[in-house]
Each structure stands twice: as C-alpha cells, then as structure tokens.
TORKOL-4160 file (C-alpha; in steps of 0.2 Angstrom, whole numbers, padded with zeros to 4 digits, m for minus):
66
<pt num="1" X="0003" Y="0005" Z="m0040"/>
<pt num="2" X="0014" Y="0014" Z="m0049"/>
<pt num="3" X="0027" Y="0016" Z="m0035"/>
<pt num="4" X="0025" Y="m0004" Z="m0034"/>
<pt num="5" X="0030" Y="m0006" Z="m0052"/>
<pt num="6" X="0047" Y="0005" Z="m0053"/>
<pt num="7" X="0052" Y="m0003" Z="m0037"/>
<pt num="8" X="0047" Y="m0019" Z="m0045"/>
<pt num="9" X="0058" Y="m0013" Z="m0061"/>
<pt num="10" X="0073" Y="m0008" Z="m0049"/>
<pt num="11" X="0077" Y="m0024" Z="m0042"/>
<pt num="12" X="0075" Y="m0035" Z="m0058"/>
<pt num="13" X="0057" Y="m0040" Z="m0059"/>
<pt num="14" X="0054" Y="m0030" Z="m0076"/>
<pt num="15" X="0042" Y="m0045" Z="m0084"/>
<pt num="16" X="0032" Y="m0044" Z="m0069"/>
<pt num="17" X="0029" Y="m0026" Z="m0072"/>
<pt num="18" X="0027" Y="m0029" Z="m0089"/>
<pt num="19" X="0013" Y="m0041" Z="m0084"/>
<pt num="20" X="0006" Y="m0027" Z="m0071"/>
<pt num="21" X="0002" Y="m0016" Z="m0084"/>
<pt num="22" X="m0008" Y="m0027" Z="m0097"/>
<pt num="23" X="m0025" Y="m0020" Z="m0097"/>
<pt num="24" X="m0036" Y="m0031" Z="m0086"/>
<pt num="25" X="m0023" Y="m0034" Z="m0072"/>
<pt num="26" X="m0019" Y="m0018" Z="m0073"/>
<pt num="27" X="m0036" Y="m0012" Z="m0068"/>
<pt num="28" X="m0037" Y="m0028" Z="m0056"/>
<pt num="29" X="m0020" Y="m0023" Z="m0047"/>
<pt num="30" X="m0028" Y="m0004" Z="m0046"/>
<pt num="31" X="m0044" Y="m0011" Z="m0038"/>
<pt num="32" X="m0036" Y="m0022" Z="m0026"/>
<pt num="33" X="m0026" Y="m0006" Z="m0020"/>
<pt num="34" X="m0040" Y="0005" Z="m0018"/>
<pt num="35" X="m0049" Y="m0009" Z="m0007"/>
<pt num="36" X="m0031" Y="m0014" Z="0003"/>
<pt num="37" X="m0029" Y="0005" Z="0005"/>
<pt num="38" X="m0045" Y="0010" Z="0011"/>
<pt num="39" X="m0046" Y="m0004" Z="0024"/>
<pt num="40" X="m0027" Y="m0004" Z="0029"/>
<pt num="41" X="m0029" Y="m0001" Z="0048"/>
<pt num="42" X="m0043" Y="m0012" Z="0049"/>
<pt num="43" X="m0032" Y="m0026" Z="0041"/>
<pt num="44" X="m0016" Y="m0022" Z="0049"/>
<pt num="45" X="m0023" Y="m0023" Z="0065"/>
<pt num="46" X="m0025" Y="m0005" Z="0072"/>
<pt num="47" X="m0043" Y="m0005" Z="0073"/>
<pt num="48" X="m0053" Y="m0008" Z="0092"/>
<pt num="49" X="m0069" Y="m0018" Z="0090"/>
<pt num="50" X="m0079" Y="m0002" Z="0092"/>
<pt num="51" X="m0073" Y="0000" Z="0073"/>
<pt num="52" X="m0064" Y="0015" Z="0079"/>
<pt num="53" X="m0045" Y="0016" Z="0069"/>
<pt num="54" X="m0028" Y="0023" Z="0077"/>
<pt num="55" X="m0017" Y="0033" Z="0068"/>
<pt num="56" X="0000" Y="0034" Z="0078"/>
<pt num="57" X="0001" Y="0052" Z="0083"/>
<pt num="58" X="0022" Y="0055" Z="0081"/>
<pt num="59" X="0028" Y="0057" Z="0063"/>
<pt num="60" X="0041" Y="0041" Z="0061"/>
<pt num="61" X="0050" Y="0056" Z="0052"/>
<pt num="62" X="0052" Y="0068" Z="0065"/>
<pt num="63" X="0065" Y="0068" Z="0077"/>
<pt num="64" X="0064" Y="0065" Z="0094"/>
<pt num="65" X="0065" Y="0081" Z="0107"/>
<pt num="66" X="0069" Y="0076" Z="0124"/>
C-alpha cells in the first residue's frame, strides 16, 4: 500500500493519502490488498476452471533473443 500512497502523493492526490493512512482505513486498505493480492490470477482471469493459475513464463523485463 505504500507504493500506492507515494504514487498517489506524486501526482497530486496528497489528501487521499492523508485519508489512507488514518487508522481504520489504513488497516482496511491493507486487508483488501492482502485479499486482492492473494487472488489476483484468479481475478484477473488467468486461472482454468480446474482452479490451476498461469504465471507467464518470459520475464516482461528480459529482452528478447531471436
């Protein structure tokens, strides 16, 4: 969440960080991460209905030989 709140801060949404960081949102925000987190593949898609998940094989970082 943290990541979240300086690139929040960096293009101008400071109260909404400032918000993120009271004491029950702030755990609330932190929770709903965990969850999204844990079941992004499943959410985003990626999952077949055998409830196996695919993780793309090639790093988007690597370059390309070939």
């Amino acid at each position: 969440m943290e990541v979240f709140r300086h690139l929040y801060a960096a293009v101008g949404f400071r109260r909404l960080v400032a918000i993120s960081r009271w004491f029950g949102i702030s755990h609330l925000l932190e929770l709903g991460y965990h969850l999204f987190a844990k079941n992004r593949l499943r959410l985003t898609g990626r999952c077949n209905p055998d409830g196996t998940c695919k993780v793309p094989q090639k790093s988007l970082l690597a370059p390309e030989h070939g």
